[in-house]
LOLO-313858 format. One record per residue (C-alpha): residue number from 0; residue in one letter; x, y, z. Coordinates in steps of 0.25 Angstrom, whole numbers, plus 5000, padded with zeros to 4 digits. Layout:
N
<pt><minu>NUM</minu><zado>A</zado><X>X</X><Y>Y</Y><Z>Z</Z></pt>
...
This chain:
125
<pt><minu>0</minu><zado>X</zado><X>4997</X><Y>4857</Y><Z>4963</Z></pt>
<pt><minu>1</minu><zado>X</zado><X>5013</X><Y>4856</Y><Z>4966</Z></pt>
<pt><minu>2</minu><zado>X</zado><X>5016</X><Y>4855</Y><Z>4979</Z></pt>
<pt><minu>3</minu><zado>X</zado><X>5029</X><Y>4862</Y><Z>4985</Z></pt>
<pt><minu>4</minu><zado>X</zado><X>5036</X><Y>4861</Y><Z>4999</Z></pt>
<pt><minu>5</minu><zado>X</zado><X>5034</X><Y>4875</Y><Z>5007</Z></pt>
<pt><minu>6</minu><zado>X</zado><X>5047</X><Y>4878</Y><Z>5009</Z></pt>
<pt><minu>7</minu><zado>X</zado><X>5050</X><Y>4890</Y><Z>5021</Z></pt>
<pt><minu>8</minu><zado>X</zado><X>5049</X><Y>4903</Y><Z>5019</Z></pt>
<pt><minu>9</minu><zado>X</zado><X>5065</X><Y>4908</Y><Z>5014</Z></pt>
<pt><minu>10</minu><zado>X</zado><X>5074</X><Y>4912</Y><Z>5023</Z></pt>
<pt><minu>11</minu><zado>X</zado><X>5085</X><Y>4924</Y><Z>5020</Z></pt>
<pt><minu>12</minu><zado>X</zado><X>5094</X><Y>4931</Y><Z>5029</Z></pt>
<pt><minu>13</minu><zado>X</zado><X>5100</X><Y>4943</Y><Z>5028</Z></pt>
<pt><minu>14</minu><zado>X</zado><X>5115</X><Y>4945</Y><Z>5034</Z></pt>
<pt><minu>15</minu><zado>X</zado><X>5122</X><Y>4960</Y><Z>5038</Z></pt>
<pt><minu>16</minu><zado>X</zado><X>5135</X><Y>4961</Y><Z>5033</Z></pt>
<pt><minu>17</minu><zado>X</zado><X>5139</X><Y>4958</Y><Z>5046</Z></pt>
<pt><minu>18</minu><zado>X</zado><X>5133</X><Y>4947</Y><Z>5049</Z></pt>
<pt><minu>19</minu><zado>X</zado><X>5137</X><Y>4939</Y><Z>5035</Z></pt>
<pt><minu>20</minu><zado>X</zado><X>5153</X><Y>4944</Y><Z>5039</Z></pt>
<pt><minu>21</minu><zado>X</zado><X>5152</X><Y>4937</Y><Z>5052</Z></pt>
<pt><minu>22</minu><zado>X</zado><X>5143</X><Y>4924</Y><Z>5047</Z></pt>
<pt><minu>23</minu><zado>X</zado><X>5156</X><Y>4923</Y><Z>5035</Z></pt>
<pt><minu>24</minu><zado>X</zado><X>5165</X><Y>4925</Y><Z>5047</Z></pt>
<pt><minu>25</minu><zado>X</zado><X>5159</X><Y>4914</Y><Z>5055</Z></pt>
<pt><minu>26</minu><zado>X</zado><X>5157</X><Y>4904</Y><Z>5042</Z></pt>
<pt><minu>27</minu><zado>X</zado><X>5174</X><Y>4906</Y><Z>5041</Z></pt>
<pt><minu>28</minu><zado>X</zado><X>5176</X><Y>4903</Y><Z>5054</Z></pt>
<pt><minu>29</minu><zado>X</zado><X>5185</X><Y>4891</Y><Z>5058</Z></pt>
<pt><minu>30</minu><zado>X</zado><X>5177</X><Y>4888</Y><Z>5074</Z></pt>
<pt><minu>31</minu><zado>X</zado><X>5163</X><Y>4888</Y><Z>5068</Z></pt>
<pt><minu>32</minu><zado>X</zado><X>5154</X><Y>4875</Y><Z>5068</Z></pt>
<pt><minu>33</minu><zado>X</zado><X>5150</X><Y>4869</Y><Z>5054</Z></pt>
<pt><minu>34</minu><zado>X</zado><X>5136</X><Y>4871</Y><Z>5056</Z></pt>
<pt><minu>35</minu><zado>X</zado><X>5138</X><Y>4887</Y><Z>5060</Z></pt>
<pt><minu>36</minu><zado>X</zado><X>5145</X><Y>4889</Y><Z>5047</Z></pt>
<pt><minu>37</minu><zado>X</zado><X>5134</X><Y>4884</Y><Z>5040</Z></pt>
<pt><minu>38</minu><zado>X</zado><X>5124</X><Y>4892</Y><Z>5047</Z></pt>
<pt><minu>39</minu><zado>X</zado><X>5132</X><Y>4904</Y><Z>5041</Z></pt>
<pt><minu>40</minu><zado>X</zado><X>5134</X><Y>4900</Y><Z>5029</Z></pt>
<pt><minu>41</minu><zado>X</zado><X>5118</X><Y>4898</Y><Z>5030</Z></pt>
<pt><minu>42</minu><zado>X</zado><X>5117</X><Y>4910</Y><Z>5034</Z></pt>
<pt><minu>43</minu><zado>X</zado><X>5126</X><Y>4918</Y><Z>5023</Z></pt>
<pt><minu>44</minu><zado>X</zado><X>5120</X><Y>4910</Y><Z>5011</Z></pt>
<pt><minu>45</minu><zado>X</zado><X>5106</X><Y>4915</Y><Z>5015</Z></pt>
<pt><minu>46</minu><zado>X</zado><X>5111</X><Y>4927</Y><Z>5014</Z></pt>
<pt><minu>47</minu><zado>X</zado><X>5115</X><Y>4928</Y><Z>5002</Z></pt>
<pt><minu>48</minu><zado>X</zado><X>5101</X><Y>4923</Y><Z>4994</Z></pt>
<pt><minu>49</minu><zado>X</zado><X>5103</X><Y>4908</Y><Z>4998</Z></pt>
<pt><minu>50</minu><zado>X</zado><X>5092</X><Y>4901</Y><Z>5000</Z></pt>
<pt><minu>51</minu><zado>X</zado><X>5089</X><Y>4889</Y><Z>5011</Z></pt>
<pt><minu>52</minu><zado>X</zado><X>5089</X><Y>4881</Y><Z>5001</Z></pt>
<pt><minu>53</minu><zado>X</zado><X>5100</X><Y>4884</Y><Z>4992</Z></pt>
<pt><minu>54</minu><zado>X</zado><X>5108</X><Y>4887</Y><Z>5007</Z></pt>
<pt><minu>55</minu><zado>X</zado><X>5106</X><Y>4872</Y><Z>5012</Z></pt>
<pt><minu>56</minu><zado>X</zado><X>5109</X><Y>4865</Y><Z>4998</Z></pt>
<pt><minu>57</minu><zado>X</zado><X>5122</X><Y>4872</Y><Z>4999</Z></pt>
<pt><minu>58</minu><zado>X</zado><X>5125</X><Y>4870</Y><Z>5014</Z></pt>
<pt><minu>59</minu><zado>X</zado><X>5120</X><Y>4855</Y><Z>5012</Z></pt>
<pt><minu>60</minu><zado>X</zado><X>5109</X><Y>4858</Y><Z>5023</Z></pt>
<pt><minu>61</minu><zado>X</zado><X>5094</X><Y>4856</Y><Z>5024</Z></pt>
<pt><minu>62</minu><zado>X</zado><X>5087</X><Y>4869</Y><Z>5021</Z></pt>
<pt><minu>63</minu><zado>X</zado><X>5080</X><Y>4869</Y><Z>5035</Z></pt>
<pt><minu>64</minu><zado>X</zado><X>5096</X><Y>4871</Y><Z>5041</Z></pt>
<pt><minu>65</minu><zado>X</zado><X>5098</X><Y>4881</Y><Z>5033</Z></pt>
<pt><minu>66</minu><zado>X</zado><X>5085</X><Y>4889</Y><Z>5037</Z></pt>
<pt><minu>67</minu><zado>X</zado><X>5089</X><Y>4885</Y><Z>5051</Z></pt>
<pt><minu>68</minu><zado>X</zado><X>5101</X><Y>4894</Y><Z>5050</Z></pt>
<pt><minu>69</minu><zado>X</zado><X>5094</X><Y>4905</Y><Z>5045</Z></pt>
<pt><minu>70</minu><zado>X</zado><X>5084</X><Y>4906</Y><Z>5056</Z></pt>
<pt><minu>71</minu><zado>X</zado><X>5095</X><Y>4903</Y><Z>5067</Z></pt>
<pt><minu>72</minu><zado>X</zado><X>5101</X><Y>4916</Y><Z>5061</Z></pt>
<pt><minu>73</minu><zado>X</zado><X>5088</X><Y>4923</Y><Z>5060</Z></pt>
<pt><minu>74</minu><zado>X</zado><X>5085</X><Y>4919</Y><Z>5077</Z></pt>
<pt><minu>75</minu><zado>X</zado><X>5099</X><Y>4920</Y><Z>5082</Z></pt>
<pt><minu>76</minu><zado>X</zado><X>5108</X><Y>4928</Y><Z>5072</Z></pt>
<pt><minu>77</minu><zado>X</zado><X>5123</X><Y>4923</Y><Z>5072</Z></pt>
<pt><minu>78</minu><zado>X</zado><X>5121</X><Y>4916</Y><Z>5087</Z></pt>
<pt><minu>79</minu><zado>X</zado><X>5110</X><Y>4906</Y><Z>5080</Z></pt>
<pt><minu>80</minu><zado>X</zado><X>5121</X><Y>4900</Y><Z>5070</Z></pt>
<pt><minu>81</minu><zado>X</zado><X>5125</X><Y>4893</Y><Z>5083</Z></pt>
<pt><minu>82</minu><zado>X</zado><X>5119</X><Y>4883</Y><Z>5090</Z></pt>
<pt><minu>83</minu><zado>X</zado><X>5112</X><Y>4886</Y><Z>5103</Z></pt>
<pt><minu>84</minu><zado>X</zado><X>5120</X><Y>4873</Y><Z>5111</Z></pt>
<pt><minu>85</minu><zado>X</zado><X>5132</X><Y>4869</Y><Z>5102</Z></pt>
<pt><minu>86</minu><zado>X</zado><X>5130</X><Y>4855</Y><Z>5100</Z></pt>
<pt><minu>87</minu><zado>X</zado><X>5142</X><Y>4849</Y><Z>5105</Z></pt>
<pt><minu>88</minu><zado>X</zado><X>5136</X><Y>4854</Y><Z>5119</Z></pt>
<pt><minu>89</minu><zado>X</zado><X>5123</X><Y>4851</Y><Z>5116</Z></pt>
<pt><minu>90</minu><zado>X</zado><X>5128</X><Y>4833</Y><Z>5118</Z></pt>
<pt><minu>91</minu><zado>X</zado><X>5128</X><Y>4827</Y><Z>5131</Z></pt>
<pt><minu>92</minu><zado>X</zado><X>5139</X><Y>4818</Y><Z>5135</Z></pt>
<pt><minu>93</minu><zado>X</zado><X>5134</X><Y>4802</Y><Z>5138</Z></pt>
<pt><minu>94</minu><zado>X</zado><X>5135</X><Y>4798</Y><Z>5151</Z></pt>
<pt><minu>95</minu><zado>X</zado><X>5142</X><Y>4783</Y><Z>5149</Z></pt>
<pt><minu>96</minu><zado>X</zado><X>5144</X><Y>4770</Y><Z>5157</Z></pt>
<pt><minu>97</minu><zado>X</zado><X>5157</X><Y>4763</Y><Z>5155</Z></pt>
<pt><minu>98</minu><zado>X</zado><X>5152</X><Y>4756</Y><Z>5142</Z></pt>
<pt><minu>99</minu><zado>X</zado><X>5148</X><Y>4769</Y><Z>5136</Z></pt>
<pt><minu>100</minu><zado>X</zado><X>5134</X><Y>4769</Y><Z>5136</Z></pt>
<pt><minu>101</minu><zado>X</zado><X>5126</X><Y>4777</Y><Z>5143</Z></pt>
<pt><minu>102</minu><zado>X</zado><X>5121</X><Y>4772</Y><Z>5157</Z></pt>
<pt><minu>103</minu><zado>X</zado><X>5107</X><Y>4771</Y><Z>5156</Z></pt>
<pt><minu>104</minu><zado>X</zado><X>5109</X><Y>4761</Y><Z>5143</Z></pt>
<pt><minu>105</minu><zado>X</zado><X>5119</X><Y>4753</Y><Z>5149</Z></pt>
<pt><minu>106</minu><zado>X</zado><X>5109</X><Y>4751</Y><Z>5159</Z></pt>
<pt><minu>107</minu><zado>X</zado><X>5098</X><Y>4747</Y><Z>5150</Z></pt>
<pt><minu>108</minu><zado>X</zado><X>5095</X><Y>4732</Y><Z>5149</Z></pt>
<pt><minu>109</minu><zado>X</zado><X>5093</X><Y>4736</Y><Z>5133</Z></pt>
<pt><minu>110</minu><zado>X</zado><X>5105</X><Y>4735</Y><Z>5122</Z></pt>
<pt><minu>111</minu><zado>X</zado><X>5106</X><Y>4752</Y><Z>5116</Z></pt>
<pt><minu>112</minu><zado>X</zado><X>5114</X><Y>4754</Y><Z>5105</Z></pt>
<pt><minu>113</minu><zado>X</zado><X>5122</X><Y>4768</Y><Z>5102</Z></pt>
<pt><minu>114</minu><zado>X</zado><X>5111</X><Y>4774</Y><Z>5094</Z></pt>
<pt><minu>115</minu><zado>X</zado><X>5101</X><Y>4771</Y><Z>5105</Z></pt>
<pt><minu>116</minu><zado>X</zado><X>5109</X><Y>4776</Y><Z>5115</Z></pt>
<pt><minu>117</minu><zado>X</zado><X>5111</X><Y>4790</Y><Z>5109</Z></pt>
<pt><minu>118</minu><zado>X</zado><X>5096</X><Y>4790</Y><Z>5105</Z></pt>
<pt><minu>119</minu><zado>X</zado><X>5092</X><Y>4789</Y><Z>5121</Z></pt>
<pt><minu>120</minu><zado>X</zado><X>5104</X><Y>4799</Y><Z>5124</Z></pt>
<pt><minu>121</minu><zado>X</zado><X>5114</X><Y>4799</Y><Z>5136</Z></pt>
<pt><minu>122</minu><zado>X</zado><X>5104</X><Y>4800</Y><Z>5146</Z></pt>
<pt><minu>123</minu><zado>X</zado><X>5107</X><Y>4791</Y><Z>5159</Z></pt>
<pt><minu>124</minu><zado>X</zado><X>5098</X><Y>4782</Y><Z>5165</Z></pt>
């Protein structure tokens, strides 16, 4: 008996005219983020026959992005492409003492090192 990985159920979209024009507009444009233009380009390769597979082997991507981006346009249409928070927004700025380490590790009777530090976050105290 031959055993085969169970791989989920395919996933194909089907774009109006409309909708393909305005996703080609948007993969041209200058002032869109990377990872939105390869959502749309997603997005477009289904389209046309693609598969997951053969989608994330051209985009250099897992295939589980790739169906990501197709249930992102299935839930939230054009709007899902984005991110909910966009990420630079999402960081929060250190709170420093004059060495540049945060506060509460300054404090510490304990050596951290920078990858500690970021593992704990910028919390003070």
């Amino acid at each position: 008996m031959i055993l085969s990985a169970s791989r989920p159920a395919a996933h194909h979209i089907e774009l109006s005219a409309e909708e393909d024009r305005t996703l080609y507009e948007l993969s041209l444009a200058d002032r869109i983020a990377r990872r939105i233009k390869l959502r749309v380009i997603t997005l477009r390769l289904n389209a046309s026959g693609w598969t997951t597979l053969q989608i994330a082997q051209h985009l250099h991507q897992c295939e589980h992005t790739v169906r990501q981006t197709l249930q992102r346009w299935s839930k939230g249409g054009l709007g899902g492409l984005w991110e909910a928070t966009p990420l630079a927004q999402t960081q929060k700025v250190p709170f420093y003492s004059e060495q540049g380490w945060p506060r509460w590790a300054v404090g510490s009777s304990r050596a951290w090192g920078q990858n500690q530090v970021a593992k704990r976050g910028y919390r003070s105290g």
